[in-house]
C-alpha positions as CSV (number, residue, x, y, z in Angstrom):
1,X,-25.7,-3.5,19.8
2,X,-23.4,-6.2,18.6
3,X,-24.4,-8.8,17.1
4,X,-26.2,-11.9,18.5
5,X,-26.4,-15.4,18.1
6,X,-29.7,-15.1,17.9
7,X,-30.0,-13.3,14.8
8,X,-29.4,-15.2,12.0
9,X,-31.3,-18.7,11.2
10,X,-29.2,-21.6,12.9
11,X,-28.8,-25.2,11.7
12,X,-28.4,-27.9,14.3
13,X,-26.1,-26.5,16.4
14,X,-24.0,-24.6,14.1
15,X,-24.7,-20.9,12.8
16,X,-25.8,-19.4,10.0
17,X,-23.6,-16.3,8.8
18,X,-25.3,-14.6,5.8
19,X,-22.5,-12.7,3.6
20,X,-23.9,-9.3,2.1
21,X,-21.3,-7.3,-0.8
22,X,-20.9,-4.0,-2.1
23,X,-19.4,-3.7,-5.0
24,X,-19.3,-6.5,-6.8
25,X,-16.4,-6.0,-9.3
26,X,-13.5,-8.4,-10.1
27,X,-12.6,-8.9,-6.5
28,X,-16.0,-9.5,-5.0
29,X,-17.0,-11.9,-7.8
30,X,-13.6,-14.1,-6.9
31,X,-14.6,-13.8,-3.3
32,X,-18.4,-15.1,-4.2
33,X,-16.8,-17.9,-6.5
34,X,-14.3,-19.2,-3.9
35,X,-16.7,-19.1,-0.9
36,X,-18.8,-21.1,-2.6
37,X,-16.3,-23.3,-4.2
38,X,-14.9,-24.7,-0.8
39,X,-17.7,-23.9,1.1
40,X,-17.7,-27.4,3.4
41,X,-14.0,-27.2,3.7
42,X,-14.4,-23.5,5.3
43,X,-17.6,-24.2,7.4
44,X,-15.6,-27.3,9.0
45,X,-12.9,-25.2,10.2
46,X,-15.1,-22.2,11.4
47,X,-18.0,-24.5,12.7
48,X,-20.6,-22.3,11.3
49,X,-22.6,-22.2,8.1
50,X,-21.7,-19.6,4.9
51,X,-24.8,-18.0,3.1
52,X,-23.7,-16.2,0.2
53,X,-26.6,-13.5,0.5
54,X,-26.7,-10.9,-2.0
55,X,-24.2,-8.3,-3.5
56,X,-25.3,-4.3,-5.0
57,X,-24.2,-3.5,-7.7
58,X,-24.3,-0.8,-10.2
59,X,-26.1,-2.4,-12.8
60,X,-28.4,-5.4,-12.6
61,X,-28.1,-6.7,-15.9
62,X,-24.3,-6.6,-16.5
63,X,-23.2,-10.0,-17.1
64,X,-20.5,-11.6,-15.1
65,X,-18.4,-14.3,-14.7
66,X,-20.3,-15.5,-11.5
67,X,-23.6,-15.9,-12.3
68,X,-26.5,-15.0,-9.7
69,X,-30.2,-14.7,-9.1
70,X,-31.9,-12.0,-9.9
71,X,-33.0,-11.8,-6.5
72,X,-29.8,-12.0,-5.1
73,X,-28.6,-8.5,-7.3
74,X,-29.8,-4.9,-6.3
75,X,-28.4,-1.3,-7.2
76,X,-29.7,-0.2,-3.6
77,X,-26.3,-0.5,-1.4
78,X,-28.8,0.3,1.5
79,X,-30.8,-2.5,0.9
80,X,-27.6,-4.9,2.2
81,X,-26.7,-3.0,5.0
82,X,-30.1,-2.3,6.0
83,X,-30.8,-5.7,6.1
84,X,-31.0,-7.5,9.3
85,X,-30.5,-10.6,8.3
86,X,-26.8,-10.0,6.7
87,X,-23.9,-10.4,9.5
88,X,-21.2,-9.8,7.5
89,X,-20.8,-6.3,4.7
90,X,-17.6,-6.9,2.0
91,X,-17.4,-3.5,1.1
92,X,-15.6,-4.3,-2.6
93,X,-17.1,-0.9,-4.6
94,X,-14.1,1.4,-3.5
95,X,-14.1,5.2,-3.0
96,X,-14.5,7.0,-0.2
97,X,-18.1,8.8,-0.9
98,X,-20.9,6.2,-0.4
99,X,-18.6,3.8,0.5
100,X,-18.1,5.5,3.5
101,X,-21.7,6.1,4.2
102,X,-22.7,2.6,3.4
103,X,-20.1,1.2,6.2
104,X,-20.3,3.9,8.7
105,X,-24.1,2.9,8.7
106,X,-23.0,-0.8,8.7
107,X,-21.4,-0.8,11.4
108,X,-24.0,1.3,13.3
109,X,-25.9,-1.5,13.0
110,X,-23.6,-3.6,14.6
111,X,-22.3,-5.5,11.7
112,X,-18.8,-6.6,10.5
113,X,-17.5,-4.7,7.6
114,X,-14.9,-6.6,5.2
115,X,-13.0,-3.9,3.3
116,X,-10.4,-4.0,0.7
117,X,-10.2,0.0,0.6
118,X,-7.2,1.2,1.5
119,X,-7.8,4.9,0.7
120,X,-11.4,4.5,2.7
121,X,-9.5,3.6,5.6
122,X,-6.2,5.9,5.4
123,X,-8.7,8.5,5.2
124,X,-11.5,7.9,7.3
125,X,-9.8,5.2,9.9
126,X,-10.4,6.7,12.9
127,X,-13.8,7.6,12.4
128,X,-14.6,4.0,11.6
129,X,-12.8,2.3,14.7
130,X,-14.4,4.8,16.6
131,X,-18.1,3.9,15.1
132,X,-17.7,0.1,15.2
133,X,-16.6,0.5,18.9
134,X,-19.6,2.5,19.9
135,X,-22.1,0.0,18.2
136,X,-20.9,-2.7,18.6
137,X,-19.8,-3.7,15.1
138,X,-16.1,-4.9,14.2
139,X,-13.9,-3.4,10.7
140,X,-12.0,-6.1,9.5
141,X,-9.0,-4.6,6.2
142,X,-6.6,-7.4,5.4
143,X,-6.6,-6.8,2.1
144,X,-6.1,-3.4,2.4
145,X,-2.3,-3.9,1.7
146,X,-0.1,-6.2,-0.2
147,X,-2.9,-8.4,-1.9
148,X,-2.6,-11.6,-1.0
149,X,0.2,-11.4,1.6
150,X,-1.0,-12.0,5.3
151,X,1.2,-8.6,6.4
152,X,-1.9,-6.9,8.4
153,X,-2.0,-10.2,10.4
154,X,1.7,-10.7,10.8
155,X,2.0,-7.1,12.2
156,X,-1.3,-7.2,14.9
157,X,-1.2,-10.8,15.4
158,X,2.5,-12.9,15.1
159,X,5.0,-9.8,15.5
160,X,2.7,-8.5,18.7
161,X,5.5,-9.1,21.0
162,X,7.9,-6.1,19.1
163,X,8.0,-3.1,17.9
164,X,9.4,-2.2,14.6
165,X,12.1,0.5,13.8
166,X,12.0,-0.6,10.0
167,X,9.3,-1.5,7.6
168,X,9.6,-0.9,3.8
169,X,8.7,-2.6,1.0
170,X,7.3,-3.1,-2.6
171,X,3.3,-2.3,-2.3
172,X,1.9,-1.8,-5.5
173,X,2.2,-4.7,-8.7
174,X,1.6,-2.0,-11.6
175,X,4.8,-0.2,-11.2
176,X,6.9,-3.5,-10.3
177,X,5.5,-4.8,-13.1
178,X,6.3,-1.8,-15.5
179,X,9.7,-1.1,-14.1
180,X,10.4,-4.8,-14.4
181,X,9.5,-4.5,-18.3
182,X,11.9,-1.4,-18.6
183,X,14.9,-3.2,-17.0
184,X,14.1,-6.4,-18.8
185,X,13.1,-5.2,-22.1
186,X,14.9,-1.8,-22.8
187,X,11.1,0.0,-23.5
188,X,10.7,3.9,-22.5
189,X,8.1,4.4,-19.5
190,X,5.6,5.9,-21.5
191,X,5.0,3.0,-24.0
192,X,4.8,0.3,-21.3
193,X,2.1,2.7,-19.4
194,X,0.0,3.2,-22.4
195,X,0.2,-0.6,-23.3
196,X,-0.7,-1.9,-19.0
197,X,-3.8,0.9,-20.2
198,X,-5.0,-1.1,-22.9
199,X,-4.2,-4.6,-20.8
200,X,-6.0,-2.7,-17.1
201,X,-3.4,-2.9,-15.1
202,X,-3.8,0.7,-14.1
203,X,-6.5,2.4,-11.9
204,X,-8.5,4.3,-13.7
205,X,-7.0,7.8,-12.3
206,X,-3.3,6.4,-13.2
207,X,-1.8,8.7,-10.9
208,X,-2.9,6.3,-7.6
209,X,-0.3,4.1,-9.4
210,X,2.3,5.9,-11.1
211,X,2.9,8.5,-8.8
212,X,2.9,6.7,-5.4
213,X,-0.4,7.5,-4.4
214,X,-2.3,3.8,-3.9
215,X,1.4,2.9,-2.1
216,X,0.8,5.8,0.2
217,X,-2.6,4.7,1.3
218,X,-0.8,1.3,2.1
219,X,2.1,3.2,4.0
220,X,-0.4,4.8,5.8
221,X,-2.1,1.8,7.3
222,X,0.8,0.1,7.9
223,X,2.2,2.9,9.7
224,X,-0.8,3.4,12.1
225,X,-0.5,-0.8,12.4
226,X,2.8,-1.1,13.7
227,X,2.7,2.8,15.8
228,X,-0.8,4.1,16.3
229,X,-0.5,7.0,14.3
230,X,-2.4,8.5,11.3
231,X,0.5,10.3,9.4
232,X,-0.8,12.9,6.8
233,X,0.0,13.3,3.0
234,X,1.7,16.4,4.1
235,X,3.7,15.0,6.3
236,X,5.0,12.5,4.2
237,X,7.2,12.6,1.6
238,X,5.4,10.6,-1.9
239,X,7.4,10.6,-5.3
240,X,6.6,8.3,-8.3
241,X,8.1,6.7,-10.9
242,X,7.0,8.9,-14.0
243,X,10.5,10.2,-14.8
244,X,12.6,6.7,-14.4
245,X,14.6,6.2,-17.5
246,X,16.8,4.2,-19.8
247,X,19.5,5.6,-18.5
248,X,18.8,5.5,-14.8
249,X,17.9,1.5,-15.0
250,X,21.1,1.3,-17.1
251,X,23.3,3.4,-14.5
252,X,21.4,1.8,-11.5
253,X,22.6,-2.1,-13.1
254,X,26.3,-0.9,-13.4
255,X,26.1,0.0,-9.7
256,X,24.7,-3.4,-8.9
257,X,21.1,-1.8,-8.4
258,X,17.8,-1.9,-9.4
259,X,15.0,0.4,-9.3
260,X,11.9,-0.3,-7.0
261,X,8.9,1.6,-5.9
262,X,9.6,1.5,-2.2
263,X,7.4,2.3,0.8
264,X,9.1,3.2,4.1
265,X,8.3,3.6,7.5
266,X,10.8,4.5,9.9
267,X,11.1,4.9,13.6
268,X,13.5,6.4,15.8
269,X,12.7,5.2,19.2
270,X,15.2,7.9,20.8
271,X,13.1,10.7,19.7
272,X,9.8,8.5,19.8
273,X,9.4,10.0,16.4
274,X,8.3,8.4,12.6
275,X,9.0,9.0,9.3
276,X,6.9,7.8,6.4
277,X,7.8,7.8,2.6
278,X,7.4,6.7,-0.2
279,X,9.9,6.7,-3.6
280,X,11.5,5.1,-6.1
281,X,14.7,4.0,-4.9
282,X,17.9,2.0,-5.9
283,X,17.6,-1.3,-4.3
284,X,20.7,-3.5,-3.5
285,X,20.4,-6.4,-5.5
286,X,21.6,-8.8,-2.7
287,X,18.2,-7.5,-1.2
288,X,15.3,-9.9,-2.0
289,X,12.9,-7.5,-2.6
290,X,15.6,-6.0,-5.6
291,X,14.8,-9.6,-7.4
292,X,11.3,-9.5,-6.7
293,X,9.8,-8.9,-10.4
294,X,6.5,-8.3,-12.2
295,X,3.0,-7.9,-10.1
296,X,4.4,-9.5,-7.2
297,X,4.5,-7.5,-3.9
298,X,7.1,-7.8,-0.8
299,X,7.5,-6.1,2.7
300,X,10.1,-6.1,4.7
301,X,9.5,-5.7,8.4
302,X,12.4,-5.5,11.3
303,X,11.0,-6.1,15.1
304,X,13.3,-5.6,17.9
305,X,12.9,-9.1,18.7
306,X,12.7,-11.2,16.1
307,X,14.8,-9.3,13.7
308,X,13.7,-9.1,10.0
309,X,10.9,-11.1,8.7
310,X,9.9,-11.1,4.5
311,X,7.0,-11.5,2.7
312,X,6.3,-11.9,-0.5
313,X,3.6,-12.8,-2.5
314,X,1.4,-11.4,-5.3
315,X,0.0,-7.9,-4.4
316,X,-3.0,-7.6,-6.4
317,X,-5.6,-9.7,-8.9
318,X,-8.5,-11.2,-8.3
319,X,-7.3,-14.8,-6.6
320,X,-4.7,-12.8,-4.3
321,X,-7.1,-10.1,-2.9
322,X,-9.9,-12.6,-2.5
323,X,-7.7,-14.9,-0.7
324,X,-7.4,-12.0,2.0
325,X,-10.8,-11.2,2.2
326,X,-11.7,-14.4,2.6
327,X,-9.3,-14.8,5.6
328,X,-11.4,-12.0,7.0
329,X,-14.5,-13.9,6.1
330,X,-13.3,-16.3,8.4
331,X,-12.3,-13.9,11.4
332,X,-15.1,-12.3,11.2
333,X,-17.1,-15.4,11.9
334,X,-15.1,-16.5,14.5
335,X,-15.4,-12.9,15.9
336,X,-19.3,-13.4,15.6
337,X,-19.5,-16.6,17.3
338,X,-17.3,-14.5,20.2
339,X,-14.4,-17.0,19.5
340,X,-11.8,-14.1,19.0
341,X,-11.3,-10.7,20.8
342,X,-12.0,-7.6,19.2
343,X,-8.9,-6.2,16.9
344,X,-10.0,-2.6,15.9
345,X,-6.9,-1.1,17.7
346,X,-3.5,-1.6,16.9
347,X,-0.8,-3.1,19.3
348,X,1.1,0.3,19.3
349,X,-1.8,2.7,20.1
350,X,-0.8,5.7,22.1
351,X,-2.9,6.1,25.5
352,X,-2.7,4.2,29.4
353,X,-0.4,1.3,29.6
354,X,1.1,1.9,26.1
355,X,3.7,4.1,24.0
356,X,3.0,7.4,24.4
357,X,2.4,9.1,20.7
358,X,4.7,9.5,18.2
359,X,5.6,12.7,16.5
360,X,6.8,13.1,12.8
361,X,10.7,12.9,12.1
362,X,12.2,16.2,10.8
363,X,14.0,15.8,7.3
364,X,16.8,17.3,8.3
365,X,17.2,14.0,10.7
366,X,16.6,11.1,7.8
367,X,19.7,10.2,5.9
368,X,20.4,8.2,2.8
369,X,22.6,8.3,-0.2
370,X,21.0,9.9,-3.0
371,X,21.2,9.5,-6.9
372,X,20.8,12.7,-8.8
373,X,20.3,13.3,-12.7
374,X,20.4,16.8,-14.2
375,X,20.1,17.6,-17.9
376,X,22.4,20.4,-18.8
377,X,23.8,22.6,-21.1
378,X,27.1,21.3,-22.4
379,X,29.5,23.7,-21.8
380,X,32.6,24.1,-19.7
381,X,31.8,25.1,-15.9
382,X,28.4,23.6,-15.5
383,X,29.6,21.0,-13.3
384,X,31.8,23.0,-11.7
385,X,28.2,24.8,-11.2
386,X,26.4,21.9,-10.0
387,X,29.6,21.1,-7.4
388,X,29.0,24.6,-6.3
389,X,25.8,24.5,-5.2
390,X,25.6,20.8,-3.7
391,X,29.0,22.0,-1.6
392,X,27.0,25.2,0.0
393,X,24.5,22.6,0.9
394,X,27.2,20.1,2.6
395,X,26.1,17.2,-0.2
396,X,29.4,15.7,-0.8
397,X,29.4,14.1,-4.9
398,X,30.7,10.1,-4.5
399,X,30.7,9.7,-8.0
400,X,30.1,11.5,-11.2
401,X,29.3,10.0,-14.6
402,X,29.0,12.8,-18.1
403,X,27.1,11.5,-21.1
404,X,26.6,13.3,-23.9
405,X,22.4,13.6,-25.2
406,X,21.8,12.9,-28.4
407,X,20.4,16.4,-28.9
408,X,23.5,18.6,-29.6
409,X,24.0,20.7,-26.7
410,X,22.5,19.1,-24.1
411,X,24.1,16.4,-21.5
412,X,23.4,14.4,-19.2
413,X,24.7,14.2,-15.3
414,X,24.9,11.5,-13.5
415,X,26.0,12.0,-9.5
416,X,25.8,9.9,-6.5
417,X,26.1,11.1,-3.0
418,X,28.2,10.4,0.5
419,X,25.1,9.9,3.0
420,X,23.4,13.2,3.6
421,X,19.9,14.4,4.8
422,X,16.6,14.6,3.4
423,X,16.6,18.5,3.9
424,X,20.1,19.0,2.9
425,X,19.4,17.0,-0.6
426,X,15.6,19.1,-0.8
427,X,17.1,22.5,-0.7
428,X,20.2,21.4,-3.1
429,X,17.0,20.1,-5.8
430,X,15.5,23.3,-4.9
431,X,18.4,25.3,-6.0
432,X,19.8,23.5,-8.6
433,X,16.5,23.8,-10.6
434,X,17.0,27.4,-10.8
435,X,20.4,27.2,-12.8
436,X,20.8,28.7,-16.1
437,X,22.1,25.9,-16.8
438,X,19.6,22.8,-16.1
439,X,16.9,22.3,-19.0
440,X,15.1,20.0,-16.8
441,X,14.0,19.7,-13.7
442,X,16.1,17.7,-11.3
443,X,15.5,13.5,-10.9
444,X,16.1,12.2,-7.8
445,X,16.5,8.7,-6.6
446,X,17.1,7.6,-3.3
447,X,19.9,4.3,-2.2
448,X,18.3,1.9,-0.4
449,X,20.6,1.5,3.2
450,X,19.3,-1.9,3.8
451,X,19.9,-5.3,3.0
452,X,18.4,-9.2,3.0
């Protein structure tokens, strides 16, 4: 059953909605501190009264910044969504294990779940919509993606009127930030990751970072957002940014480039089919998002009726991602107090009425310009080589640039592309890795077609 008004304490005429956490990390601490910071400013506008209940945790005794009762701490997550009296679940612990369990039986109960878990919900999304429709309960993700930038709401809420052929944009802080060091301050990747370690910036398993994982999840969501579908890993194409060097920022710059961790989702409304990726990629700098520097986060997104729309803002930390759970917070009282309509399905879901499903775009249809590096023997005919084998595939070289490595024998190639196609360029990597001649594997990077 949903929830009733009935079943929390009231106070005059207004409600009582008690808040129950999971997790209660960095993020739900800042979420606890600024709830209760500007309490009566946030009660006024929602015409309902905030309990800050009681968050789980993993252990008691930890101390924290935000200081609690002891009754208010427990290290039984069951014991908040158990709990009757709680309205609202933040589920701030990550995973998808028991954080799954914990909010699938939330919202069995009828409750509103508050989640910042991005890999939680590209995983496990449709059996979550599908539980909180059956019971009653609502899932509310805003800060799912992008941090503190409103894009979840921009997409269901102010762009509802369009649909969008383009979104792509910057999604995750620690590899802005660390590419923004490399450009800025000349320093190898490797050095820069081991120091953002020390500093925790990264996730614990680095890779969600560094190799495009944590911006898939993102892609993900915002790809079933703005079409209704739930695109796989496999059917997506995820690269990271592990093997960006000196000399690619250096060669990017004199191209009037710079190198950004992009996440794309594309649709081609002729075919009624989607293509979802993520890369590093060589950003025009007359594009806004090319300027955009350090932590900070940006999306792009194109509707076919208001044309392109930015936002920018920072993409992670405690103050950001506690600002959009917070803006949840307040939905989800509203959506308690039956002020606003239920929001658990995106504008673009497939079925009676609307777009019929979308299929996944073949590679050989997605086109770009590509960047390509090779480290090679240097001898006479290796480019010839290299020309050779990107000609059989119909890759047509725009430029070439030949240094020599500082290790005698070995140099470096660097060559750009006319616009080709994602299979075309796959199969030329494919081959050119088994040359003689290469003593690394190939580097790709693709150039960014669009523009601010």
């Amino acid at each position: 059953m949903a929830p009733v008004l009935s079943r929390s304490e009231t106070a005059g005429s207004r409600r009582t909605v008690r808040i129950g956490f999971l997790g209660f990390g960095t993020v739900g601490q800042g979420v606890w501190k600024h709830v209760r910071e500007n309490r009566r400013r946030l009660e006024a506008r929602l015409g309902a009264r905030l309990e800050l209940a009681r968050a789980a945790v993993r252990q008691a005794g930890k101390k924290r910044g935000v200081a609690l009762d002891a009754g208010q701490l427990t290290t039984n997550g069951r014991e908040i969504v158990e709990d009757d009296s709680i309205d609202i679940v933040c589920e701030l612990m990550g995973g998808t294990g028991e954080a799954r369990e914990l909010t699938l039986e939330a919202l069995r109960r009828g409750k509103v779940v508050i989640s910042a878990n991005k890999a939680l919900l590209c995983e496990h999304g449709e059996e979550l919509f599908a539980t909180a429709r059956k019971h009653g309960g609502q899932y509310f993700f805003e800060a799912s993606v992008a941090g503190g930038i409103p894009i979840i709401k921009a997409l269901r809420e102010g762009l509802v009127a369009n649909r969008f052929p383009l979104i792509y944009g910057i999604l995750n802080g620690t590899c802005n930030y660390l590419l923004t060091r490399m450009e800025r301050e000349g320093l190898a990747f490797e050095p820069l990751l081991e120091e953002a370690r020390a500093l925790g910036f990264v996730e614990a398993d680095e890779s969600l970072d560094v190799d495009g994982w944590d911006t898939a999840h993102k892609a993900v969501v915002l790809a079933w957002l703005a079409h209704g579908k739930w695109v796989r890993y496999d059917e997506m194409v995820v690269e990271g940014i592990r093997k960006v060097t000196q000399d690619d920022i250096a060669h990017a710059r004199s191209l009037g480039y710079a190198i950004k961790l992009l996440a794309v989702v594309k649709r081609d409304f002729a075919s009624n089919r989607l293509f979802v990726s993520v890369h590093p990629a060589l950003v025009s700098r007359r594009n806004v998002l090319a300027n955009l520097d350090g932590p900070y986060n940006g999306v792009s997104v194109t509707g076919d009726i208001v044309g392109t729309t930015c936002y920018i803002g920072r993409g992670a930390g405690q103050d950001a991602t506690s600002s959009a759970v917070i803006s949840d917070i307040a939905d989800a009282v509203l959506w308690l107090q039956r002020c606003e309509p239920r929001r658990d399905e995106p504008s673009a879901s497939p079925g009676v009425g609307r777009e019929p499903a979308c299929g996944i775009l073949p590679l050989e249809n997605v086109e770009s310009s590509f960047y390509l590096r090779l480290m090679v023997k240097d001898a006479a005919g290796v480019l010839a080589e290299v020309a050779s084998v990107m000609g059989r595939h119909l890759v047509s070289i725009a430029t070439v640039l030949q240094k020599t490595a500082a290790t005698p024998g070995r140099a470096c190639l660097i060559l750009t592309t006319h616009v080709t196609n994602e299979r075309a360029m796959k199969n030329t990597v494919e081959e050119l890795a088994g040359l003689e001649s290469l003593l690394e594997p190939p580097f790709l990077l693709r150039v960014a077609a669009f523009e601010e």
